[in-house]
C-alpha positions in Angstrom: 0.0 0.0 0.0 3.0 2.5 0.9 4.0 1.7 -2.2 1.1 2.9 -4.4 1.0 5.6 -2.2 4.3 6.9 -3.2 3.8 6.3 -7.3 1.0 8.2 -6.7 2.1 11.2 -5.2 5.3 11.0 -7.5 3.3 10.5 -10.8 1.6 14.0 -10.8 5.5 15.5 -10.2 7.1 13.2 -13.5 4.1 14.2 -15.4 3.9 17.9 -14.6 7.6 17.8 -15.4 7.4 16.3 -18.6 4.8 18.5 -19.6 7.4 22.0 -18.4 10.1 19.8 -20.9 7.6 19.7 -24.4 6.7 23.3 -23.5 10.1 24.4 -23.3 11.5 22.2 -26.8 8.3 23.7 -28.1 8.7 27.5 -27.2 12.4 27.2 -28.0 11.6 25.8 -31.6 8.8 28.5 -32.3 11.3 31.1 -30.9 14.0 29.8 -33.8 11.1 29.9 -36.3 10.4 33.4 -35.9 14.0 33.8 -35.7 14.6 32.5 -38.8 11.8 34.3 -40.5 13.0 37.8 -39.3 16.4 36.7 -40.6 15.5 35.9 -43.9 12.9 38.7 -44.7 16.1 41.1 -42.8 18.2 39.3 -45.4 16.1 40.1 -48.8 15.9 44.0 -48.2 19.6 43.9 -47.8 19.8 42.2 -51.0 16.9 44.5 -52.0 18.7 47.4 -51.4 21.6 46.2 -52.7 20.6 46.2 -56.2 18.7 49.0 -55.9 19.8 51.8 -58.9 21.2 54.4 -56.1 23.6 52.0 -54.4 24.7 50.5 -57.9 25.6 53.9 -59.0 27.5 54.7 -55.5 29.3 51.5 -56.0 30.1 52.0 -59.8 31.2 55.3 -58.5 33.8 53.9 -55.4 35.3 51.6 -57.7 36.2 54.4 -60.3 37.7 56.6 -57.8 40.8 57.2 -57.9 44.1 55.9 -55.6 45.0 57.8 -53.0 49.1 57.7 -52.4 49.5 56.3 -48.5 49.2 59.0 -46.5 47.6 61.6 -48.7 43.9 60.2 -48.6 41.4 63.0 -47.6 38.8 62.1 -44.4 35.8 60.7 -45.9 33.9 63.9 -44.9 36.3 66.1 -46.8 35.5 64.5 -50.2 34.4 66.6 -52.8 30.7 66.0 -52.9 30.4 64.0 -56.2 32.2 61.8 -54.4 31.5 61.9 -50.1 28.4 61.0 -50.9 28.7 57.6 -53.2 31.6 57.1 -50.7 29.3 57.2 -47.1 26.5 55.4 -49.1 28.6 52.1 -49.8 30.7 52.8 -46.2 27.7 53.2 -44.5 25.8 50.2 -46.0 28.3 47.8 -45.4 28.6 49.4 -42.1 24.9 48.2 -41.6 25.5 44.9 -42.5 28.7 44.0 -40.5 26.5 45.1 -37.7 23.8 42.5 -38.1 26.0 40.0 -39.0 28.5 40.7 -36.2 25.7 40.5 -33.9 24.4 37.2 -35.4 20.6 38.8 -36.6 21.5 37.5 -39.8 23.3 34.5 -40.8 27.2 35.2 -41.6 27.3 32.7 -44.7 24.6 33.9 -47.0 26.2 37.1 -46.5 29.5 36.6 -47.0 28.8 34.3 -50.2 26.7 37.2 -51.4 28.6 40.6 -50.5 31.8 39.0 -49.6 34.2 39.5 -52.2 32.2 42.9 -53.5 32.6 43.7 -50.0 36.3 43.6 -49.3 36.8 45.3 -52.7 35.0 48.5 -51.4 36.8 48.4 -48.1 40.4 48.1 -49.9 39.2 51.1 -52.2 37.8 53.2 -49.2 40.1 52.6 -46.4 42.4 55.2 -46.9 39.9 57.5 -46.6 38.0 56.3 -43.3 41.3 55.7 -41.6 41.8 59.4 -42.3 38.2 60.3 -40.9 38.5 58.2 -37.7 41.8 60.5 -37.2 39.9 63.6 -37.7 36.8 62.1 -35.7 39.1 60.7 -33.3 37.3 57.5 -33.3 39.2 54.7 -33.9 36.1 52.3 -34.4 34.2 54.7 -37.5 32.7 52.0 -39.6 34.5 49.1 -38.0 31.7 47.0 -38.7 32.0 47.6 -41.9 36.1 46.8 -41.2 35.2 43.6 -39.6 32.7 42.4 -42.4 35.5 43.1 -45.3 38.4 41.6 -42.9 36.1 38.6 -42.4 34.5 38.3 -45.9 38.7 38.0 -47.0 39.2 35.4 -44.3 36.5 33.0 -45.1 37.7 33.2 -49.0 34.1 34.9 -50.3 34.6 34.6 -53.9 35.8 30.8 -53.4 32.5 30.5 -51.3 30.1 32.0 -53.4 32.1 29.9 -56.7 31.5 26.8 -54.8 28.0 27.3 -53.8 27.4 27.9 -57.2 29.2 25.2 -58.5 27.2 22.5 -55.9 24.1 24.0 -57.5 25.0 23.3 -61.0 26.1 19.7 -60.6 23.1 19.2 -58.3 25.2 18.0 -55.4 23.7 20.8 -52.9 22.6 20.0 -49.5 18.3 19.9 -49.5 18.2 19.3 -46.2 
């Protein structure tokens, strides 16, 4: 009897705990759904945005600006205007998305594999210039994110990435799962 007395006293504890464990898993995957979703549609306006017409241009316009011999590169604010303003665009951009991938709201390898290469490009082009605005700023970290995105887009070997995704695709050998 002392026995059945016990299971039943217990049973309503092992129950009620199992019940806290399925809630939990279940929160926890509804709470990586929505995650996910808020990721993805973040993701599409970057890309979005991307090809938008204004940052093409600004882009377009970075990469046919000129060298700057070391040293000699103006502060990113003292660009002539045709110019400062193409230059922040792209800077600033980039700046956003090193942000949210830096703080993991969007996933790091879509990104990379998309703005990677494009990415580190514009950072080589414009560096010169920000370093010389963090001097006048005195702010070492100015657009760091955007820094940290390039430095880590070269790292992770973007334009082999984004050629190997490609080339999976193609062949049919990608992951569906």
């Amino acid at each position: 009897m002392a026995v059945v007395d016990v299971a039943l006293s217990v049973l309503p504890v092992i129950i009620s705990s199992a019940a806290l464990i399925v809630a939990v898993v279940s929160g926890r995957r509804q709470w990586r759904s929505a995650r996910n979703a808020n990721a993805v549609a973040a993701v599409l306006k970057l890309f979005e945005e991307y090809r938008a017409d204004e940052l093409r241009l600004a882009r377009r316009a970075v990469f046919r600006m000129g060298q700057f011999p070391a040293g000699t590169a103006p502060a990113l604010s003292n660009l002539p205007d045709d110019l400062r303003v193409p230059c922040e665009r792209v800077a600033h951009y980039f700046d956003h998305v090193g942000l949210l991938v830096g703080h993991w709201l969007v996933p790091a390898g879509p990104m990379i594999s998309f703005f990677g290469f494009g990415c580190a490009a514009l950072w080589r082009k414009l560096e010169p210039c920000i370093i010389a605005e963090r001097e006048l700023r005195e702010v070492g970290y100015y657009l760091g994110y955007f820094e940290g995105f390039a430095v880590l887009s070269e790292k992770s070997g973007a334009d082999e990435m984004s050629r190997d995704v490609t080339i999976h695709m193609r062949s049919g050998r990608m992951r569906l799962e």
